[in-house]
C-alpha positions in Angstrom: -46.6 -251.1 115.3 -47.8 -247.7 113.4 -51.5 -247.2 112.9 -53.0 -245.0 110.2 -56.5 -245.5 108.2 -57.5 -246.3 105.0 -60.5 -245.0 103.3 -63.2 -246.6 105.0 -61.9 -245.2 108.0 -61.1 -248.8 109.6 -57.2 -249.5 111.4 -54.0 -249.4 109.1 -51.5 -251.1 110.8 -47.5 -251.2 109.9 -45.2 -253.2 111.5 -42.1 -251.0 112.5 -39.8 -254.4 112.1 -41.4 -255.9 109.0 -40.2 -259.1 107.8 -37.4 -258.9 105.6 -39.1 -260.8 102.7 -42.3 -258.6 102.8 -40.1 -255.8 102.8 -37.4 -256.4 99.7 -39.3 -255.6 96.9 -38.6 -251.9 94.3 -35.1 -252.3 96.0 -34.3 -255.1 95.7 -35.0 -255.6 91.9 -34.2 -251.9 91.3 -30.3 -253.4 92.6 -30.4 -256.7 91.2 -31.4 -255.2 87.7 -28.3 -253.0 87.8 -26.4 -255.9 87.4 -27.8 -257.0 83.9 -25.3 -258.0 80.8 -24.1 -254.9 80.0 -23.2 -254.0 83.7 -21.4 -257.3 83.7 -19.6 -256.3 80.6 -18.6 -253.7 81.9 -17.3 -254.7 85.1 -15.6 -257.6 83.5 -13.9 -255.3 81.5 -12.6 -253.2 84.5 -11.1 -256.5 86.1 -9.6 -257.9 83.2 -8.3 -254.5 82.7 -7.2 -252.8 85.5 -7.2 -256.2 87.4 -7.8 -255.0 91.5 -6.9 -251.3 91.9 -10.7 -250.7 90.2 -12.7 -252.5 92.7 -12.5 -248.9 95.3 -15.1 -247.5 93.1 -17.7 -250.1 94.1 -16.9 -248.8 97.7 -17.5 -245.4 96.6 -20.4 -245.6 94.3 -22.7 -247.4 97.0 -23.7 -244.6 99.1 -24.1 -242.4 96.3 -26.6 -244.9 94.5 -28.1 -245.9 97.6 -29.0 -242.5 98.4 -30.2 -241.7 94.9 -32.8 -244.7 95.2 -34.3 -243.9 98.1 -35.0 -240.4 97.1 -36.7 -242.0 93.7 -38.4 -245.0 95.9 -39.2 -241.9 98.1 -40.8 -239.6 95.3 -43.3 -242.4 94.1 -44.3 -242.8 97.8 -44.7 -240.0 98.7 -46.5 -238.6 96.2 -48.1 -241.6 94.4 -46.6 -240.7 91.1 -43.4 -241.7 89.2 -40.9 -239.0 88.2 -42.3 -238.6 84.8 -45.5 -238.0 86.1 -44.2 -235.3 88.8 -42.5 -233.7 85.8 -45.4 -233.2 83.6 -47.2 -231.6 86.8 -44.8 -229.2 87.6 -42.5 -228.4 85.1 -42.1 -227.9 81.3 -43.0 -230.0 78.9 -40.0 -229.6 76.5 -37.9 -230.6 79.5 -40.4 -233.5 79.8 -40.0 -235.1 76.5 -36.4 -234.5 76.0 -35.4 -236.4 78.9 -37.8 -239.3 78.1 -36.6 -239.5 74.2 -32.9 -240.0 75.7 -34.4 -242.4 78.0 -36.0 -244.4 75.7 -33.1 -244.4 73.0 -30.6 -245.5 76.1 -33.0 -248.3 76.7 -33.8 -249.7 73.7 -30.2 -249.7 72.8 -29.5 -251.5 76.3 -32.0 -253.6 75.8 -30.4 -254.9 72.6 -27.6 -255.6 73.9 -28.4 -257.4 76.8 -30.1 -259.9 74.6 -27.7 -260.5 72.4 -25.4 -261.2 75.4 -28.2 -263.8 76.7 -28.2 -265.7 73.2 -24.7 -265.3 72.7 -24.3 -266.9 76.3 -26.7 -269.7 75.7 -25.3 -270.5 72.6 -21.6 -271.3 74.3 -23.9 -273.3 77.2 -25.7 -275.7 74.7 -25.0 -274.4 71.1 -27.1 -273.7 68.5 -28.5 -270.3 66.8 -27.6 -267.3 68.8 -30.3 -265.2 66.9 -32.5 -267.7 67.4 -32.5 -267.7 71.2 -32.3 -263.9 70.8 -35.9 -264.0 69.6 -37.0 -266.2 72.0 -35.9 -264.4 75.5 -37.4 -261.4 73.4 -40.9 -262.9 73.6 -40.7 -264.1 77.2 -39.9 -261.0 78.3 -42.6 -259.2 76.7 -45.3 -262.4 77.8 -43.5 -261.9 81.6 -44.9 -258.4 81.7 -47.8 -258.7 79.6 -49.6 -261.3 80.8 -48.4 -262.5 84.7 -50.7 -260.4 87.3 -48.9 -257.8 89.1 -48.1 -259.6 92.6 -47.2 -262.9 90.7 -44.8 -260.8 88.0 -42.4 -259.1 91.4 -42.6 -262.9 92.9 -40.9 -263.9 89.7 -38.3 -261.1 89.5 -37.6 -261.4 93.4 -36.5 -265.5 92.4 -34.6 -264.2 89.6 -32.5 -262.1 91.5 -31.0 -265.7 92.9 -29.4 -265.7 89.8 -27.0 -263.3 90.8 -25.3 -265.5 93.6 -23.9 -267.4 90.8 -20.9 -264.7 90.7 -20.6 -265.5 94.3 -20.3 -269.1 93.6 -17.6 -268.4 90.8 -15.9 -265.9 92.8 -15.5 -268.7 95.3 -13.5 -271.7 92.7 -10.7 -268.8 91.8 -8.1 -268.2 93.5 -7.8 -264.8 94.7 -4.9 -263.2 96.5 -7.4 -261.2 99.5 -4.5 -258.9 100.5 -3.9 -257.1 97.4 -7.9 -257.6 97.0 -8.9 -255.6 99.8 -6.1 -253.4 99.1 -7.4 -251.9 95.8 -11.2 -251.9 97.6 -9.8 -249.6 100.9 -7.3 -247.9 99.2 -8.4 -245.8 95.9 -5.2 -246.3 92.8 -5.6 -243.4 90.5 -4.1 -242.8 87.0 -3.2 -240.2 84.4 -4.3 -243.1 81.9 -7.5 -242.4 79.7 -8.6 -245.9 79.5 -8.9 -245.9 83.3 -11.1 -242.7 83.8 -13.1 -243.9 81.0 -13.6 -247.5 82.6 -14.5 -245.3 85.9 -16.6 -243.5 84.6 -18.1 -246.7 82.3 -18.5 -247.7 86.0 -20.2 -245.1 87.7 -22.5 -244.9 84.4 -23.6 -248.6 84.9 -24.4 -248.0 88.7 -26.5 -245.5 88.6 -28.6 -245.1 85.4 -31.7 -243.3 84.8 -34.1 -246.0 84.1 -33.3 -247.2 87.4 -34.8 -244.0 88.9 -37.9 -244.4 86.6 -38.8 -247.9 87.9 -38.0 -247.8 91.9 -40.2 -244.8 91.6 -43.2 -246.4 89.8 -43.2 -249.8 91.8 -43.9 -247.5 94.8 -46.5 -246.3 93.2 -47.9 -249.8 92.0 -47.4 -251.1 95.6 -49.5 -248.4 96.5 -52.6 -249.6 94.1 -52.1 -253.1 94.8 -52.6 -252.3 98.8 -55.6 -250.1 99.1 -55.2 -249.5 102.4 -52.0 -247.2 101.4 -52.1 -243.9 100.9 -49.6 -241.6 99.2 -47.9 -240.1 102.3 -48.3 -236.6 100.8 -52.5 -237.3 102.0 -51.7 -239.8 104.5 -48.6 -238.2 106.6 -48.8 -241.1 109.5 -47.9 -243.7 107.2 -44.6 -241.7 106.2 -42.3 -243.7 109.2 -42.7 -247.5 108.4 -43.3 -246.1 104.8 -40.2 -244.4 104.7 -38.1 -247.0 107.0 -39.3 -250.0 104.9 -38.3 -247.9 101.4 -34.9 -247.3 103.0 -34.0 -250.9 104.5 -35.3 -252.0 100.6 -32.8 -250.1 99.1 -29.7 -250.1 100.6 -30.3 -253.9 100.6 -30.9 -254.4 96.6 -28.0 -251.6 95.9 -25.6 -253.5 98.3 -26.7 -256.9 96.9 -25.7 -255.3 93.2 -22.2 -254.1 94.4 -21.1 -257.3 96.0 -22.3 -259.1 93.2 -20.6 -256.2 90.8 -17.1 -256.6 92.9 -17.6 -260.9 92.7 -17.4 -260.0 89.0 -13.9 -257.8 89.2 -12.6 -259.9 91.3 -13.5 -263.1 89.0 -11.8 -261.3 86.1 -8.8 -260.1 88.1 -8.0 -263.5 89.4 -8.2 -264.8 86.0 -8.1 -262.6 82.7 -6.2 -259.6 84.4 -3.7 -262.3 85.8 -3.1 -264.2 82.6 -2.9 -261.0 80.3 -6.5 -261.1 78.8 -7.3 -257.6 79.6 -9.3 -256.8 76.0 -13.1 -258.2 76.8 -16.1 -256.2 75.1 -18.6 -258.2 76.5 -20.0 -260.3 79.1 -20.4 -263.6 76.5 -16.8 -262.9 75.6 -15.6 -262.9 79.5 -17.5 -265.9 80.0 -15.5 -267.4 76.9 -12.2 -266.4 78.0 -12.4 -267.8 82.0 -13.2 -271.2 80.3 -9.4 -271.8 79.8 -8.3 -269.8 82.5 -10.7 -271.2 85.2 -12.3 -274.2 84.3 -15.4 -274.9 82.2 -17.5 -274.6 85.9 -16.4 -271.0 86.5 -17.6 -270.7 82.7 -20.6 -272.4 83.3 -22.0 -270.3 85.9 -20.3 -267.5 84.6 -22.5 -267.8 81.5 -25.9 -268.7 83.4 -25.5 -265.6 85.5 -25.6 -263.6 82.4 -29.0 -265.5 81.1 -30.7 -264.9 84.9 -29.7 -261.5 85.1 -31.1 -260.5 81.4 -34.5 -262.2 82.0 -34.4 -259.8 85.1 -33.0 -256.5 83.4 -35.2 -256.7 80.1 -38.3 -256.4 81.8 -37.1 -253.4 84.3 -35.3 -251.8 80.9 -38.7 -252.3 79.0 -41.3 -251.4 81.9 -39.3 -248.3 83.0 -39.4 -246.9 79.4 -43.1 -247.8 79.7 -43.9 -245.8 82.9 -41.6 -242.7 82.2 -43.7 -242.8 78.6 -47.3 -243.1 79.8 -46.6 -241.0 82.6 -45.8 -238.2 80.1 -48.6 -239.3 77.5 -51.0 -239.4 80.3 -51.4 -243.0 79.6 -53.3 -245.3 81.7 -49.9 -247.1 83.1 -49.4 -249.7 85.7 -48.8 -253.8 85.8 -51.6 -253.9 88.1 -53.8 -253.2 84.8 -55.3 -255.7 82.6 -53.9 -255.9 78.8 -57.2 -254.2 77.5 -56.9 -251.4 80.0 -53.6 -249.7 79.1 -52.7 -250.4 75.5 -50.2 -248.2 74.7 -48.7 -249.0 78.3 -48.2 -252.9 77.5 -47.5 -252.1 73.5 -44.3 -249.5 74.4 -43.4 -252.6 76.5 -43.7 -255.1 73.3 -41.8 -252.1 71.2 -39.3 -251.3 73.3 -38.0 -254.9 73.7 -39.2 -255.8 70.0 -36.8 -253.3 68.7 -34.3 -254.3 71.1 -34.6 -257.8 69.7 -34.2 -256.3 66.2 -30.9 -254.4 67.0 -29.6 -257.5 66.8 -30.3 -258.6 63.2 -28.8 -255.3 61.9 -25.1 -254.7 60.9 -25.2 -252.3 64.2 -22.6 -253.8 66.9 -24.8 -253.9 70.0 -21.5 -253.5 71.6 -20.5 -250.9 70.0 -24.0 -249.4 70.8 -23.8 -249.9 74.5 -21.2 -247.6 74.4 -23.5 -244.3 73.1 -26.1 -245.7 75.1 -23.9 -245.4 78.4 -22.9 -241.7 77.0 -27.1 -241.0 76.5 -27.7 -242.7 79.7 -24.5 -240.2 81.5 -25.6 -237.3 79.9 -29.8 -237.9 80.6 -29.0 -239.2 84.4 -27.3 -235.9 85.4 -30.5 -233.3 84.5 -33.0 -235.9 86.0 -31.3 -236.3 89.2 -31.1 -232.1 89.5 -35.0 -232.4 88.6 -35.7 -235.2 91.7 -33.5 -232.7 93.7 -35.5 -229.8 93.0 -38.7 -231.8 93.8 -37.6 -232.8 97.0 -37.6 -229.0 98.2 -40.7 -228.0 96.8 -43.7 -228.2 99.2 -45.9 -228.7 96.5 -44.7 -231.8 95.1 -43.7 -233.5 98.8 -46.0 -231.6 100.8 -44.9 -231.8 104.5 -43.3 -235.5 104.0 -40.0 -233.9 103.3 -36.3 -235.7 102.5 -33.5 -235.1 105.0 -30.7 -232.4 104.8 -28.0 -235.4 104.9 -29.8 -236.9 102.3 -30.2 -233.9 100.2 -26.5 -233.3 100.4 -25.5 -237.0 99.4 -27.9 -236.4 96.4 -26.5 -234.0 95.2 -22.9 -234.7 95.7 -23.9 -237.8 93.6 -25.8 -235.3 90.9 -22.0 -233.4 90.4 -20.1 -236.7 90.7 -22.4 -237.3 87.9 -22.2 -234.5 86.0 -18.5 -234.1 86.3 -18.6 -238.0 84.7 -20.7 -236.9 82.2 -18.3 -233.8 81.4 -15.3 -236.6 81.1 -17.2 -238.8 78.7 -17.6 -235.7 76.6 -13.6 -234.8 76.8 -13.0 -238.3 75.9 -15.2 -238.6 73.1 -13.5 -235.9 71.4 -10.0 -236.0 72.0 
């Protein structure tokens, strides 16, 4: 057990070993979150594609990511701000709001089309208006963050995560030669072909994203105000051990959790589309669609439901992120913990962000087509903000003496120039 104190001056004690269910929480969510339509999409599209030789990027991405969320999870904790706030502290403000406008384009554009992929999905489950259904997970969404107290709202998006074993469950009714499976996971398959560094890179885009940066570090920092015996460990340095070991077990948890559940879903589409020569899928409702045939209308089924779970979960992480990194640069009062009444223009950029998300979808834009600039935004925006959370991790004066690893450092920013060199590719491929 570690014992600090809180302001009163009475005992703070942390277990070393928490529980693991008190401990999954920013992680956890963070991971699951990455998994939402688009990233489904996306990965479907690598199986049916490239069928098993993809999967080695999963095995490659996860230490980067990992390590990239635990430095976020770490920033809010340690300093008891989020990363938009530590950028309007310390460095420029045209730095500031650039980042956040390419943040909040990339959202709103994802957010658009992950519910279209949620009522297209619903509307193959049961039938019926597709809009329609559109316009309703729009408003629970926004109700979900708006109006459910803050320890209740988590509770809700720690069950939702369950959703995601449903492409265990469908991984499990396909039949899928393991061999050649584990060979394309251990052994990396390159290629000269433009479609596969653009799916790679379509990969490494999905798995680590900025917004995903935005909200590990902010639910630190609302963990913080919803246990007032916690201190930011840049004032409280004796918390910084359980702090720090309960952030990290968190993390590489909910980003392992996302890649198994992100390599169920290649291997699902390998088996299936990749096998029978559907290799041209744009969209999770779409791969849903095309397993029915190949792999029976349960595979379909749950397919399908997975890609209703996971949106319910992404929305509100896509929405509140945008919120935070906004108020935080707006000097907004911000936080779920807050009533309605007591930060406004928090809870309205929530209810605008997913509003115009939900109106994306009555307009002759393809939200498809959208995802695809949004995942070039989100490339292009993910590389300066991770050199930014670098930077901060050196400088006394944002960690004081709470500092992050050398090992860590260095994984960061190997991850920072895998990044950038992704984002330099997406570029080159844009305009060849």
């Amino acid at each position: 057990m570690t014992t600090g104190t809180d302001l009163n001056q009475n005992p703070v004690v942390e277990p070393t070993k928490p529980r693991l269910l008190q401990v999954l929480g920013p992680g956890l969510i963070t991971g699951a979150s990455d998994d939402d339509p688009s990233g489904i999409a996306t990965y479907s599209q690598a199986g049916a594609q490239f069928g098993y030789t993809i999967t080695w990027t999963m095995l490659f991405s996860y230490p980067l990511m990992a390590v990239v969320q635990e430095i976020s999870g770490r920033i809010g904790r340690t300093t008891g701000r989020g990363i938009a706030g530590n950028l309007r502290k310390h460095y420029p403000n045209w730095l500031l709001q650039a980042l956040i406008a390419l943040l909040l384009v990339a959202n709103v554009i994802n957010i658009g089309a992950d519910i279209g992929a949620m009522g297209d999905a619903l509307k193959l489950i049961i039938g019926g208006p597709a809009l329609l259904y559109v316009i309703a997970f729009g408003v629970v969404s926004i109700a979900l963050q708006v109006f459910l107290k803050y320890k209740r709202y988590v509770s809700v998006l720690k069950w939702l995560t369950l959703s995601l074993f449903t492409y265990f469950a469908t991984v499990l009714v396909v039949k899928v030669p393991w061999m050649e499976a584990a060979k394309g996971f251990f052994i990396p398959t390159l290629s000269s072909d433009a479609d596969f560094w653009k799916t790679v890179v379509a990969i490494f885009g999905t798995t680590i994203s900025p917004y995903l940066f935005f909200w590990q570090a902010s639910e630190e920092v609302e963990d913080l105000k919803a246990k007032p015996a916690k201190e930011p460990l840049k004032q409280a340095p004796e918390q910084a051990k359980p702090a720090n070991d309960r952030i990290r077990l968190d993390t590489y948890i909910g980003m392992g959790f996302s890649n198994l559940v992100a390599i169920a879903i290649i291997l699902t589409t390998a088996a299936t589309l990749h096998s029978s020569g559907k290799t041209a899928i744009e969209s999770s409702s779409q791969a849903a669609e095309a397993l029915k045939p190949v792999a029976g209308s349960f595979a379909f089924a749950i397919f399908a439901l997975g890609i209703i779970g996971t949106g319910l979960l992404a929305i509100p992480v896509l929405a509140g992120s945008a919120a935070y990194a906004l108020g935080e640069a707006r000097k907004w009062p911000v936080g779920l913990d807050r009533k309605p009444l007591e930060a406004r223009a928090f809870y309205g950029t929530i209810a605008v962000a997913t509003a115009l998300g939900v109106m994306l979808n009555f307009t002759p834009v393809n939200p498809v087509k959208a995802l695809y600039w949004s995942a070039i935004i989100n490339g292009i925006a993910a590389v300066p903000i991770m050199a930014m959370m670098m930077l901060m991790t050196a400088r006394r004066d944002v960690m004081g003496e709470i500092g992050i690893p050398s090992v860590m450092r260095g994984i960061g920013w190997l991850a920072t120039i895998v990044m950038a060199a992704a984002a330099v590719m997406m570029l080159v491929q844009l305009f060849i």
